[in-house]
N, C-alpha and C positions, 0 to 999 in steps of 0.2 A: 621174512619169507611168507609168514602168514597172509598179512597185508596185502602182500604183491599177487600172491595165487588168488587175493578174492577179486581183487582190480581185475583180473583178469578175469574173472567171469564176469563182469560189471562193465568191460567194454567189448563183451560178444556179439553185440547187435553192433558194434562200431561206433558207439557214444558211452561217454560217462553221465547217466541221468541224475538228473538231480537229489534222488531218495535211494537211488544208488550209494552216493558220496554219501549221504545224510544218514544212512545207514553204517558204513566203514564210520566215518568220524565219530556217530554215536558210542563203536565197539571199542574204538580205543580209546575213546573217553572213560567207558566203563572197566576196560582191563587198565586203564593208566598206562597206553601205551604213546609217548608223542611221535605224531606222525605229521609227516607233511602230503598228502598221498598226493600232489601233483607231483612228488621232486620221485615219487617210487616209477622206477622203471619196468618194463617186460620181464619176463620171466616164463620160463618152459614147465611143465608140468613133469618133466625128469629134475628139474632142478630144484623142485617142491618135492619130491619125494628124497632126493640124497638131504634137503635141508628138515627136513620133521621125520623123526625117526620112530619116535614111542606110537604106536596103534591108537592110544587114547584122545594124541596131538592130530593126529589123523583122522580120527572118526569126527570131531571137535572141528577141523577145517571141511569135510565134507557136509557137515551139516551147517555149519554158517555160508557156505557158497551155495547149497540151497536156498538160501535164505538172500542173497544178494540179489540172486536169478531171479526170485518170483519179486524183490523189492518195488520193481515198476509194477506191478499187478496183472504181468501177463509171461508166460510159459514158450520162449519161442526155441526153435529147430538149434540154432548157433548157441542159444543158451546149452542147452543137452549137449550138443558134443564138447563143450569143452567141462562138464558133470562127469559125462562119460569119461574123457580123458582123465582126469582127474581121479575118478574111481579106479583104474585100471593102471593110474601109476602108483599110488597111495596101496592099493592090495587091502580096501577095506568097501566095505557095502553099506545101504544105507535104506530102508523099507520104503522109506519118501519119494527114491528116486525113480521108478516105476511110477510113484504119482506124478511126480513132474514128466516124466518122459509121455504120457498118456497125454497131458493135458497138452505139451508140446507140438501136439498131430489134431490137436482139437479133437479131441476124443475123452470130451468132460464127464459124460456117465461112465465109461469103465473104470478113469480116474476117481471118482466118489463111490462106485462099488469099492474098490480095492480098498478105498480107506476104512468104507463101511464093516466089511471082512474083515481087518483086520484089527479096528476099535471096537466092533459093538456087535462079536461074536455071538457073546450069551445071548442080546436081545435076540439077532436073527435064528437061533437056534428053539429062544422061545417062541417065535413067529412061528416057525418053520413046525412044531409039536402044535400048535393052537388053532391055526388056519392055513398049514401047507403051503405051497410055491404061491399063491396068491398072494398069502400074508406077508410071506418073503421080499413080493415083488413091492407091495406094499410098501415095505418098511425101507425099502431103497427109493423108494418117488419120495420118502413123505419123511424118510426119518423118524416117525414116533416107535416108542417104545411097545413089547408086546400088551395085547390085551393081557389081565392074569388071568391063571385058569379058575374054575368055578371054586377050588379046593381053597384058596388062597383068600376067596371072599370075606368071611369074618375078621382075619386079619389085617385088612386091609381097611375095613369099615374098624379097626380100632384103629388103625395110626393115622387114616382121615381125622376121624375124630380128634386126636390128640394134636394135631395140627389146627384145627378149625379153633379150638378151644385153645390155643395161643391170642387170637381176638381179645382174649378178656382180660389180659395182663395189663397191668399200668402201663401207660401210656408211657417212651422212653425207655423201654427195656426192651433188650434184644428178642423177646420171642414177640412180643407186640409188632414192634417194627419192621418183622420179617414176615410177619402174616401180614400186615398193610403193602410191604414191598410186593406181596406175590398178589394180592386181592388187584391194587392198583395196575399193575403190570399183565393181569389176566394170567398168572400162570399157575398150572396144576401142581396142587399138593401131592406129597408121598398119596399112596391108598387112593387117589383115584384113577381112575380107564385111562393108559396110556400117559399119567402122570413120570415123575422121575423116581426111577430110583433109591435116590439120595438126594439132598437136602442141605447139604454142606455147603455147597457154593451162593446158595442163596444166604445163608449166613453171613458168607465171607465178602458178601458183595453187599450186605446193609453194616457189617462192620466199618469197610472200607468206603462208603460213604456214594457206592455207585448204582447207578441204575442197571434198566436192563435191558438199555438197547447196545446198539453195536460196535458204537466207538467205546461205550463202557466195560463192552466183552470183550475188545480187542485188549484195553487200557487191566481188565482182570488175566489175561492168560499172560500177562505182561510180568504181574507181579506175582505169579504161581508161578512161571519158567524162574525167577530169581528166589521165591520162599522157596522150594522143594530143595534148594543147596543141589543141584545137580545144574549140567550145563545147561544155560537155558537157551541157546541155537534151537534146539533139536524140537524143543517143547512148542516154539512158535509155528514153524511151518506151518501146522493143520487149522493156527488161527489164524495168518496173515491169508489161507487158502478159501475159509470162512469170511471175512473179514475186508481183503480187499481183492482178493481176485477172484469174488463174487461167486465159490463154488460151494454148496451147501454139504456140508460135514455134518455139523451138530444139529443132533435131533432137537425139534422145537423153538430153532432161532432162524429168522430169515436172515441169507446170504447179501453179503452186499461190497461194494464197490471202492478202490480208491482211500481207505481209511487207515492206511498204516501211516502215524509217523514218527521214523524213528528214533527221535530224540525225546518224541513224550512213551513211545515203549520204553526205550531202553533206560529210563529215567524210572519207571513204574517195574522194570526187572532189578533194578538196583536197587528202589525200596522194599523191595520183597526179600532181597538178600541180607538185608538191616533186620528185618523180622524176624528172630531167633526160633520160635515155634513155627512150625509147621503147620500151615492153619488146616492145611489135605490129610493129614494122617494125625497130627501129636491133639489138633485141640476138637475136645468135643462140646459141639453148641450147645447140645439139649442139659449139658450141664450150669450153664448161662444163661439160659432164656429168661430166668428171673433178674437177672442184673441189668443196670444201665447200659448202655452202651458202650456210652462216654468214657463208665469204668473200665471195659474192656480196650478200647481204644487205650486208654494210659496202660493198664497193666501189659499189653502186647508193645506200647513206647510207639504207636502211632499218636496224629494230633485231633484234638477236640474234637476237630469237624470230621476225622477219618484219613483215607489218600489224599496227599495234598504235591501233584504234579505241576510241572511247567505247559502252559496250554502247547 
């Protein structure tokens, strides 16, 4: 039943597209489901609701048929109503589906407001105390993080610092490597204007062996949707939204086109699911920075070189 509710979003335009299929075949590849999806027939969205009963099974199928719909890299009218439908037999919601429905009508900035709203609250809030509706508007053209406020100053000029002075480690060890990764890549450390945050993902991205451009941020949100042990449908959207339907989400990465695919995602969510720690929440870098890498890659039971997917 699963299977046959997503086909059916997958032939809303009136074609089964290629990264469509490649999409379903990848899912049951990864749930170990065997399917033949030409021999799956039609199926009504009342007969998806008497056949999935548990809320969880339901919230779990509205979020991978999100994810069929944007699979070709575009949002159209036929897609949503059979979303819609689908929400409205199911008796379950979904925050994403207002972004699809937006983008639907070609109405791509209220689309990336909403998501901005509702991911990167605190920043806009900080914008919004530092330099009012300007700054606000700011941070929705451009996505960067707020300025700090003047109070924050000294502490910020320590964790610069403590980041800069990663530089001076042996060469091969993780806090070396991640200051080379961010110097090369031109990206802002914690402690500077409009910098990140946090600092973890850049970690988790010279652990695993990958850059920092777009198919490699696709190929990272790939393996955090399968590490975090939660479903990972839900976790992709906002990257395949970044990523291949060319809508800009995340602060400080250009938007782009066309790069989902998903047999090397859903390859790169299933080694994230092998990954017992939590590289988001359980492991802390600044603990490691003095260690090889290579070390770390063995003790997490990754390989020498890091992620090692099918192209």
């Amino acid at each position: 039943m699963f299977f046959r509710a997503l086909k059916r979003v997958a032939l809303a335009d009136g074609a089964f597209k290629d990264k469509e299929r490649a999409l379903l075949e990848a899912a049951a590849a990864f749930y170990t489901v065997p399917i033949d999806l030409d021999q799956l027939g039609p199926v009504t969205v009342d007969e998806v609701a008497q056949g999935i009963a548990s809320p969880e099974a339901r919230e779990r199928l509205l979020q991978a048929a999100l994810l069929v719909a944007l699979a070709d890299g575009e949002a159209s009218p036929s897609e949503w109503e059979v979303l819609d439908e689908l929400r409205v037999a199911l008796e379950v919601d979904n925050d994403n589906l207002k972004v699809f429905y937006e983008l639907s009508l070609g109405h791509f900035r209220a689309a990336r407001a909403e998501i901005l709203r509702r991911t990167h609250a605190a920043e806009l809030k900080d914008r919004y105390a530092a330099e009012g509706w300007l700054g606000v508007f700011d941070f929705m053209q451009d996505g960067h993080s707020a300025a700090p406020p003047e109070e924050a100053t000294q502490a910020d000029d320590q964790s610069l610092w403590r980041h800069r002075k990663l530089g001076l480690l042996p060469s091969g060890t993780l806090g070396r490597q991640t200051w080379q990764y961010c110097v090369e890549n031109e990206l802002a450390f914690v402690g500077e204007t409009r910098g990140p945050k946090d600092d973890t993902r850049d970690f988790v991205c010279v652990v695993l062996g990958l850059g920092a451009g777009a198919r490699d941020q696709l190929t990272l949100a790939g393996f955090l949707a399968g590490n975090t042990g939660e479903d990972p449908f839900g976790q992709l959207f906002l990257a395949l939204l970044q990523f291949h339907a060319g809508v800009k989400v995340t602060p400080g990465a250009a938007p782009a086109k066309g790069l989902f695919s998903p047999s090397h995602v859903m390859a790169a969510v299933a080694a994230g699911k092998l990954i017992t720690t939590d590289l988001l929440r359980e492991w802390t870098p600044w603990d490691d920075v003095e260690q090889p890498v290579v070390a770390i890659r063995e003790r997490l039971g990754l390989a020498p070189q890091g992620l090692s997917l099918p192209s």
